[in-house]
N, C-alpha and C positions, 0 to 999 in steps of 0.2 A: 429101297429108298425112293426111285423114282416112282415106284408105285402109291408111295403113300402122300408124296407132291402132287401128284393128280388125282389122287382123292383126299382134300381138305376137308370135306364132310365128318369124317371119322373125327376127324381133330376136333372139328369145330363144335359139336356132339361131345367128345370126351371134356373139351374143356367147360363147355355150357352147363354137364351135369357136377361137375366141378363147385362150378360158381355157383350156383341155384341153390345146392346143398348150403355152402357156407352164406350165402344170403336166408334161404330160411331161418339157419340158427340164429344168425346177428339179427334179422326182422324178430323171431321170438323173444330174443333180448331185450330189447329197446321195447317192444310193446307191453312189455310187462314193465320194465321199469318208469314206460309214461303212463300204464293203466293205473297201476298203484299209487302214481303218484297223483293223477286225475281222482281216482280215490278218495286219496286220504284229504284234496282239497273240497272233495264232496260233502265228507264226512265235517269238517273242520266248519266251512262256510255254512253249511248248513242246518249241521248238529244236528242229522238225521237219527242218529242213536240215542237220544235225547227225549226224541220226540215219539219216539215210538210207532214210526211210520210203517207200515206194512210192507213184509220182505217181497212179496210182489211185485208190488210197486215201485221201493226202491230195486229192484232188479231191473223193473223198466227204465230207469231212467240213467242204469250203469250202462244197461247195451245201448244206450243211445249214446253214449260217450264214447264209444267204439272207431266214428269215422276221424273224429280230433288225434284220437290216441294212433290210428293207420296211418293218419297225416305225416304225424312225428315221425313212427318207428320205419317211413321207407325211404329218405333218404340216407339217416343213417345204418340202416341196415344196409343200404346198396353199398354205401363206404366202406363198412369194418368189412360185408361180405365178400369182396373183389378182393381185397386186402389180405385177408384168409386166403381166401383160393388162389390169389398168385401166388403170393407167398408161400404157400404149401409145394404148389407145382415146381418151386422155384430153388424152395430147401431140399428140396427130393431130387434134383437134378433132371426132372422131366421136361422143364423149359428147354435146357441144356440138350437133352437128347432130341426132340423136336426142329429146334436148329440144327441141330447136324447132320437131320434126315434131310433137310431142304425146306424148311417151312421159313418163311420169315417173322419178325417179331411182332410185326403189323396183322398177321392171319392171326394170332394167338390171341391178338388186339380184340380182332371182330365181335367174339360170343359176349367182353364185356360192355362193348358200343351198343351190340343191340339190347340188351338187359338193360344200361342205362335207359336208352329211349322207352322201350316197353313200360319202363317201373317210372320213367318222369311222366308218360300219361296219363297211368293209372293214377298216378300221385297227384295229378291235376285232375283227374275226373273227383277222386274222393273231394278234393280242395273246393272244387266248383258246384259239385252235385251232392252226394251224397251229405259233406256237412249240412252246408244248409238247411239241406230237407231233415237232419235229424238233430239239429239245433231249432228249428222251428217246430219241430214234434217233440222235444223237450220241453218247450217252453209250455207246448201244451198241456203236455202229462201234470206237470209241475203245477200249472195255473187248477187242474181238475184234481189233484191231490190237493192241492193247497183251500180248495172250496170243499171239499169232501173230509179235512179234518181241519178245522179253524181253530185248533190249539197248536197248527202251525206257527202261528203269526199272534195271537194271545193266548198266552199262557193265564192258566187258572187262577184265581185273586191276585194281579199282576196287575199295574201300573204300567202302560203303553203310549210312550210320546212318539206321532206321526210328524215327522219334521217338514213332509212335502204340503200338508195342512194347517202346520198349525194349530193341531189339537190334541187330547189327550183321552185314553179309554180307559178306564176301571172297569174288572170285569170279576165275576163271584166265579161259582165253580162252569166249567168247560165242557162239554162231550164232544163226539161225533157229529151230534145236529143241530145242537143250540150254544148259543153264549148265554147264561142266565145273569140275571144282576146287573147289567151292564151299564155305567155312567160316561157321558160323552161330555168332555168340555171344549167346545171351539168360540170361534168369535164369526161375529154376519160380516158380509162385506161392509155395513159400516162399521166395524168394529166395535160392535155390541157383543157382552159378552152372554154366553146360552152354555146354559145345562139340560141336557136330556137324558134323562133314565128311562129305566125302560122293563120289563119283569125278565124277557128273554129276547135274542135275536138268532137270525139264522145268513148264513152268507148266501148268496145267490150272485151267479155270473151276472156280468151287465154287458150284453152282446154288442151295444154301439161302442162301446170304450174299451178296447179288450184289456187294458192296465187299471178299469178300475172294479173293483168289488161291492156291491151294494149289499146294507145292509137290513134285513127286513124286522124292524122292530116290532117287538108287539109287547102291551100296555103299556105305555109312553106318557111319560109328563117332562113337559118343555118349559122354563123358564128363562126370558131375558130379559135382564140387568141393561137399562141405556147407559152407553161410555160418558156422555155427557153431566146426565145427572142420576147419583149412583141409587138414591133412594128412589128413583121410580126402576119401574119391572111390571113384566105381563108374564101369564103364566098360562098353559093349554094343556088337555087333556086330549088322547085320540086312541081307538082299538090299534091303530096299526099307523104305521112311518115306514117308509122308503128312506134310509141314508146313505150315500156313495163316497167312500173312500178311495183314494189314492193309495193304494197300499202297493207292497215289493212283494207278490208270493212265489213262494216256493222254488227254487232254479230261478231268480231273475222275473223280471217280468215277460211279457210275449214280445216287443219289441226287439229286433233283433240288429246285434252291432254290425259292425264292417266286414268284421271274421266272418260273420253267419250269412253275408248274401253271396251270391253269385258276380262274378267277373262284368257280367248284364247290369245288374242290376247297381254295381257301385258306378259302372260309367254312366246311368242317366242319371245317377244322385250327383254327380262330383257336375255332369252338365248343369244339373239347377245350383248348386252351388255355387259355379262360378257366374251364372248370369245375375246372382244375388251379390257375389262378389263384386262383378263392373259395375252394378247399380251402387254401391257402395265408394266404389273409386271414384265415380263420376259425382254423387253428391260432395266428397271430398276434394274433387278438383274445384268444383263451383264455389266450393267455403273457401277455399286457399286464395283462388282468384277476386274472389269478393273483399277476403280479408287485404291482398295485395294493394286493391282498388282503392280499400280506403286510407292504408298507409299513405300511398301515394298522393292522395288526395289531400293529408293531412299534413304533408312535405312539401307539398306545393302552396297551401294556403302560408304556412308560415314562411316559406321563403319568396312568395311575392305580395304579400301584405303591405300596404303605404305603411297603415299606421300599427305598427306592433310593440308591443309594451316592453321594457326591457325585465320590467319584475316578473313576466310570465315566460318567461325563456326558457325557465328550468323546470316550469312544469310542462312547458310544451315540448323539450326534450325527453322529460322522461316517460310522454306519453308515447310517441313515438317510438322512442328503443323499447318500450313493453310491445305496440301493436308490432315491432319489427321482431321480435322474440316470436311473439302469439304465429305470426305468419311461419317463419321456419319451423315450429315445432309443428304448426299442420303439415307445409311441405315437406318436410323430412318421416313426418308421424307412417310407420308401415300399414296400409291394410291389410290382413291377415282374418281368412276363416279358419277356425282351430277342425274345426269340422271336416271342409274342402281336404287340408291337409290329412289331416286323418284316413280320410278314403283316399286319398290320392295314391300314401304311402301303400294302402290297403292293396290297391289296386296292382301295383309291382311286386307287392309280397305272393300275391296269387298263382304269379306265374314263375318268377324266382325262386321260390320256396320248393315246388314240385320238381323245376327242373335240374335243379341241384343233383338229382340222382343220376343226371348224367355226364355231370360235371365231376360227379364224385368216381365215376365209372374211369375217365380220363383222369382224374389225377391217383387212382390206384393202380394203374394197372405199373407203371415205369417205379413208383414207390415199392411194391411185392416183390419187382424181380431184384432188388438187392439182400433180400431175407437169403440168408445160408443156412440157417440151424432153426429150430423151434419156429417152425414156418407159420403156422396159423396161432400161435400165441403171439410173434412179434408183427403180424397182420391186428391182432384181435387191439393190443396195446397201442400200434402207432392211431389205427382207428378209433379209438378212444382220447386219444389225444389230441386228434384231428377236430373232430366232434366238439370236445370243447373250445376250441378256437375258434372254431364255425359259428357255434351257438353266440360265442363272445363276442364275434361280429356281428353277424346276426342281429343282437340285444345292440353293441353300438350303432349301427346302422340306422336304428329304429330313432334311437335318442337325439344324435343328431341330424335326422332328415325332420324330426319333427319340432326340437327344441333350438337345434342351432339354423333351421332353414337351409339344409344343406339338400340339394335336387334330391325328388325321391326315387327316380333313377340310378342316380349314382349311390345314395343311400342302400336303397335294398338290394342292389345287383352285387356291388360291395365284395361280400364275403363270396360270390361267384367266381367274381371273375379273379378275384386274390387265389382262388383254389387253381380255379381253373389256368390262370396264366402259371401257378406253380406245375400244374400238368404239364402244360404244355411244355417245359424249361426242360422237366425231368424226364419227357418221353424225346425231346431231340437228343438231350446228350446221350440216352438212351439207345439211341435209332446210331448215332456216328458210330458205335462202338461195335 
């Protein structure tokens, strides 16, 4: 006994390869049950099987789904798998015999501390680096598929309303290289209305605008109809047209949301944000105060007036309680950027999100040691249960930091420190005993 208190290594080894074991399988679980489901919203959103996209390709753009889906499956796999393996250690009575050789309950503690830290890093590297860079190599792929078959986004004798434009495409049969037949209906910026056909077109990247797609027509006749008077029209002939659309191709467009940047790169957006923001508050202090100005100005004329009409009393009151309404509703009106918010919330989820796994490390390990029987199946169950709580916070945390204005602070940390202060409850009375 005294031998094996002076060598903690063995333990802390025996129990490491413990945990690792049951953290692999729970990480296998979860990654498969978010890859499937990342999947099948691939499948769904996209209606890649539909389209007949080449399995290549779409195999490119499932491994790049890879780093979202590791995102997910390693905090909860660090949960059910600590869970597992105390619980195992714990049903088997080897916790039990451990203690009684002289170890305390805190050395048993150590292999899951450090595996939490270890796996909240990497969980923060994948969050910080790797998504991004394979969310932005998505969007790539996506945009170069989606130019490389244009029956992506029109479909053969199909009727196509662009809502970002305000226009409409008719298009005859489709291939790989051409749209044949194609009829364009939009309006000019005066709102004239133009019909353009065309014998065929072909898509081509447009490198200044990476969201938009130009299309290169060829034999082209253009007619517009003036909004004013309908019976006038001009009409033109040309071998070839340049047209640029606004289109959504394939995977989204290349713009990339909150999710897909970097930790860097949301704190200098949320900096110009809010310097857009004070610009914003301060134009709204200047109207408040000006609308103030002339309440009061208009409060003043009527109550030191010599001569003032008694017939115009009730209309100079009720202009008054309207400009004193107009005034509180700017004073009180919230400035608010949906945006700011947005990345603000963003910003906390980045670091919360990864380090949960070591939050989750501390609230498994005093939860395991009360398993007696069926050690890693009532690890694997209370884990699961856990998990959805989590997630549930999680999901409320998000709604209300950004719809009820509750700090995104406290917002995202939330379902943290809920876990974590449950750790901590359950490892003291834990430790007294």
């Amino acid at each position: 006994m005294p031998r094996l208190r002076s060598h903690p290594w063995t333990v802390y080894w025996y129990v490491a390869r413990e945990v690792f074991f049951s953290f692999l399988v729970a990480f296998l679980f979860f990654f498969f049950i978010f890859f499937v489901n990342n999947l099948l919203l691939l499948i769904q959103n996209e209606n890649i099987l539909a389209k007949n996209i080449p399995i290549p390709e779409v195999l490119v753009i499932v491994v790049l789904k890879i780093p979202i889906v590791v995102l997910f499956a390693f905090p909860f796999g660090t949960l059910v798998g600590c869970l597992m393996a105390v619980a195992r250690l714990s049903s088997d009575n080897e916790v039990l015999a451990l203690r009684a050789a002289g170890l305390s309950t805190f050395r048993l503690f150590v292999p899951l501390l450090v595996l939490g830290f270890v796996l909240s890093f990497l969980s923060y590297y994948t969050n910080d680096v790797l998504l991004p860079a394979s969310s932005l190599e998505e969007k790539k792929v996506g945009r170069r598929i989606f130019l490389a078959h244009p029956q992506l986004h029109l479909d053969a004798f199909s009727v196509s309303a662009i809502r970002q434009q305000n226009l409409t495409i008719m298009t005859g049969p489709v291939d790989d290289n051409y749209i044949y037949d194609i009829v364009i209906f939009d309006k000019t910026a005066e709102l004239d209305r133009r019909v353009i056909t065309a014998r065929r077109a072909r898509m081509l990247p447009n490198e200044a605008q990476p969201d938009v797609v130009t299309l290169s027509l060829e034999g082209v006749f253009s007619q517009l109809i003036d909004a004013r008077e309908h019976d006038r029209f001009e009409y033109s002939l040309a071998d070839s047209m340049e047209y640029n659309l606004l289109l959504q191709p394939f995977s989204v467009s290349v713009s990339l949301g909150p999710m897909d940047k970097t930790a860097f790169d949301i704190w200098n957006i949320i900096q110009e944000k809010q310097a857009e923001m004070a610009v914003g508050i301060a134009a709204q202090n200047l109207q408040t105060q000006s609308q103030f100005n002339s309440l009061r100005e208009e409060i003043r004329y009527a109550s030191e007036s010599d001569v003032f009409p008694v017939s115009s009393f009730g209309q100079t009151r009720s202009r008054v309680e309207e400009m004193y309404a107009n005034y509180l509703a700017l004073r009180d009106r919230p400035v608010r950027n949906a945006d700011l918010d947005r990345y603000v919330l963003e910003l906390h989820r980045k670091f919360a999100f990864p380090f949960s796994c070591l939050v989750f490390a501390i609230f498994a390990f005093p939860l395991g040691l009360l398993a007696r029987r069926s050690g890693r199946l009532f690890g694997f169950g209370i884990g699961l249960l856990v998990s959805i709580i989590y997630w549930g916070l999680l999901l409320l945390g998000h709604e209300v930091g950004f719809n009820e204005g509750v700090p995104a602070f406290f917002s995202m940390w939330m379902p943290n420190l809920v876990i974590l202060a449950a750790g901590i409850i359950f490892n003291f009375l834990r430790l007294k005993k």
